[in-house]
C-alpha positions, -999 to +999 in steps of 0.1 A: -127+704+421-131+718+389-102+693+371-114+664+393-152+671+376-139+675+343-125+638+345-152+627+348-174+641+323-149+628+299-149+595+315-183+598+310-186+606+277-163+578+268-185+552+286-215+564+267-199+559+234-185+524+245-222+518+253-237+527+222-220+509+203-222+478+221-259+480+224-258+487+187-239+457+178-255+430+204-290+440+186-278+436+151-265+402+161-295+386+174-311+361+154-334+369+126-339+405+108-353+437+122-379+440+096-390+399+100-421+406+124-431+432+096-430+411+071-432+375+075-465+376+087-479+396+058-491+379+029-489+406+011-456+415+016-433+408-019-399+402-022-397+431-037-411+454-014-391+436+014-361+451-002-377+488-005-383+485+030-346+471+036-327+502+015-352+524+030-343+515+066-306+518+049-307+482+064-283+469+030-253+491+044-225+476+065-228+475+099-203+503+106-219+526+082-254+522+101-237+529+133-220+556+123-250+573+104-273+563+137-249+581+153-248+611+135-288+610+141-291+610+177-266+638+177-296+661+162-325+641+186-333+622+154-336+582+161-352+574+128-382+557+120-401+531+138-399+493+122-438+495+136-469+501+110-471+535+115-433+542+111-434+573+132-403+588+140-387+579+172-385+610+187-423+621+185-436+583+200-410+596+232-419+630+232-454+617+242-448+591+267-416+612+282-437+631+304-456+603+319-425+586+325-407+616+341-440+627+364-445+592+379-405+585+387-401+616+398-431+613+425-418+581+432-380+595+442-394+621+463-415+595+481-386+576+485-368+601+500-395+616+525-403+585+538-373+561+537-348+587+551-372+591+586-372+553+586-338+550+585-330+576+616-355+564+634-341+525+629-306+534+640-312+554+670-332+527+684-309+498+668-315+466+687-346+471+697-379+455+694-393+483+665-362+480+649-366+444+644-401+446+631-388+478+608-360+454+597-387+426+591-413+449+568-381+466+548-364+430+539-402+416+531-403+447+506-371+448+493-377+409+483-412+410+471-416+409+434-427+442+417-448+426+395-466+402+422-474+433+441-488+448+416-508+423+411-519+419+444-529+454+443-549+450+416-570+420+425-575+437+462-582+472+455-593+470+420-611+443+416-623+428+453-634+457+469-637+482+434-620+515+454-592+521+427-590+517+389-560+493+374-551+505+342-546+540+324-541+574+333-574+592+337-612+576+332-621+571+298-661+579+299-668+617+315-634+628+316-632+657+295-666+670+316-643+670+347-635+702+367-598+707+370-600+694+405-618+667+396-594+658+371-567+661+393-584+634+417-586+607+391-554+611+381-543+605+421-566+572+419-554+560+387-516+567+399-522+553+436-515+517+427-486+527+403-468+549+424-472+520+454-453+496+435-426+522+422-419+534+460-425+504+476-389+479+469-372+519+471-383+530+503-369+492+516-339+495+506-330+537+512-342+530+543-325+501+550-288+509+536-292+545+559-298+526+587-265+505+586-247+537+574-259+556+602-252+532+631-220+527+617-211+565+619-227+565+653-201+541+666-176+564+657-151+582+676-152+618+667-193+612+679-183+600+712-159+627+712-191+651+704-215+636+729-183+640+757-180+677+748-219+681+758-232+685+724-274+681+725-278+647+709-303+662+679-271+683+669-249+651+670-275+628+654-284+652+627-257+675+621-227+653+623-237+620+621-262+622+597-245+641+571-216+614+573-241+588+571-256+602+538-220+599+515-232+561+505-265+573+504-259+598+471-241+568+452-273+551+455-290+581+444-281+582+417-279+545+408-316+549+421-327+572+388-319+546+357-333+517+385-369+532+382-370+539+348-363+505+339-388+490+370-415+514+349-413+489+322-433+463+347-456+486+361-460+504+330-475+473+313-495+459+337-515+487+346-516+498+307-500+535+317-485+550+280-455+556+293-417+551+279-411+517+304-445+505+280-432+518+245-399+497+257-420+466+261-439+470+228-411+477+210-389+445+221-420+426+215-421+438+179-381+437+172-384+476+168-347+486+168-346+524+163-372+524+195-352+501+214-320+518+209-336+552+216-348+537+252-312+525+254-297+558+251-321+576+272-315+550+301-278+552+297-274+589+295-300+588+330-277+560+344-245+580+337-266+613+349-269+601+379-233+591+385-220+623+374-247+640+401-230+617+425-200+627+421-207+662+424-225+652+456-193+640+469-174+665+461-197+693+478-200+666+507-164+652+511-136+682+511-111+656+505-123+647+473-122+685+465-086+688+480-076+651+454-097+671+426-067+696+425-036+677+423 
């Protein structure tokens, strides 16, 4: 097992450099230069000055140098300086949104999993049926509906019709440093209800939906019959056997899921004005800021190729024959 997860680390170390430097070259290629929303629209911007800021940004260097020297950066968490006004470095405008990010992704996978995993069981044991149908109906209808139209939906309804939650930001802005700890804990669960609806909603669809098939396949299987023949109680075949069969596609999805939701933040993000990475990703396109745009690259990439690693690992612990191919 040990030689089989060493494979892939390397495999996955080689995919993230193949990434970077793709992503690299694809935004050095697009048309116009980095620093032209900067400047162009400043009148008192020189030519002169333009080409400060361009050696300054080491912008005047071949492309291969700046790779290589970006390179070398992200090595030591250092993704420059921002293109923006402020010209922040990279790291400190993540290190502040990071959390943010992290907290409302993370309550949205455990969500996920707590509700859409239930579902699921509950679809394939009564497969055929009349609730099954209607499950079937609400989890396509979810998986299909627009993130951005629910939200919204959402905030016209709740926010602004009948005024029960807000629709942008974290916290209240008037009174909120007066706020008990409890009471601060409570409008931060109404400020993230809306949020954390859309970022579960299109998940908990299709978990639910991909266990189901999973698990009615497995139930159809022999060594299940063969189970239910030797007089097994059915909660022990359902949950002990077939279930833990069922879940093998399930932990590829997993950790597909984990990159999925930090990029879906970038929609809910922005439209309900929460200062989070998926909203420094938007700003940053919008304002042709390349060190921020790479750094949201590489963190996306290295959570995308996270979660595959995880997946594998799941596997292994799940399936003994990948352990038993692991050590040939």
């Amino acid at each position: 097992m040990l030689r089989y997860l060493l494979r892939r680390f390397l495999i996955l170390l080689i995919t993230f450099w193949g990434i970077t430097v793709i992503s690299f070259a694809i935004l050095r290629l697009a048309p116009g230069g980095p620093l032209d929303p900067l400047t162009d629209f400043n009148p008192r911007m020189t030519p002169e000055f333009r080409e400060k800021l361009i050696k300054m940004y080491g912008l005047d260097k071949p492309l291969h140098i700046q790779y290589w020297n970006w390179l070398k950066g992200i090595l030591k968490l250092d993704f420059g300086r921002s293109f923006s006004l402020d010209q922040r470095p990279v790291w400190d405008k993540i290190k502040e949104r990071l959390p943010v990010t992290l907290l409302i992704n993370g309550l949205a996978l455990l969500l996920i999993l707590l509700i859409s995993v239930p579902l699921g069981v509950y679809s394939a044991v009564h497969a055929g049926s009349l609730r099954d149908k209607v499950l079937t109906f609400v989890t396509l209808f979810g998986y299909a509906m627009p993130s951005f139209w629910l939200a919204l939906i959402l905030m016209m309804i709740f926010g602004v019709k009948l005024q029960l939650l807000p629709i942008s930001g974290l916290h209240s802005v008037v009174g909120y440093e007066d706020m008990s700890l409890f009471e601060k804990i409570l409008d931060w669960g109404k400020h993230l209800i809306c949020p954390l609806f859309v970022a579960t909603f299109g998940g908990i669809a299709g978990f639910s939906r991909y266990l189901r098939n999973s698990l009615v396949e497995v139930l159809h299987s022999d060594y299940i019959t063969f189970a239910r023949a030797k007089g097994l109680p059915e909660k022990v075949v359902l949950y002990k056997h077939a279930l833990r069969n069922a879940l093998l596609p399930m932990i590829t999805l997993l950790g597909l899921s984990i990159p999925g939701l930090i990029g879906g933040s970038v929609i809910f993000e922005t439209i309900f004005g929460i200062p989070g990475l998926g909203q420094l990703m938007w700003q940053a396109v919008m304002a042709r800021d390349y060190p921020v745009i790479m750094a949201n690259l590489v963190l996306v990439s290295i959570l995308t190729l996270l979660g595959n690693f995880l997946a594998d690992i799941g596997y292994a612990l799940a399936d003994p024959r990948i352990r038993i191919t692991g050590k040939k």
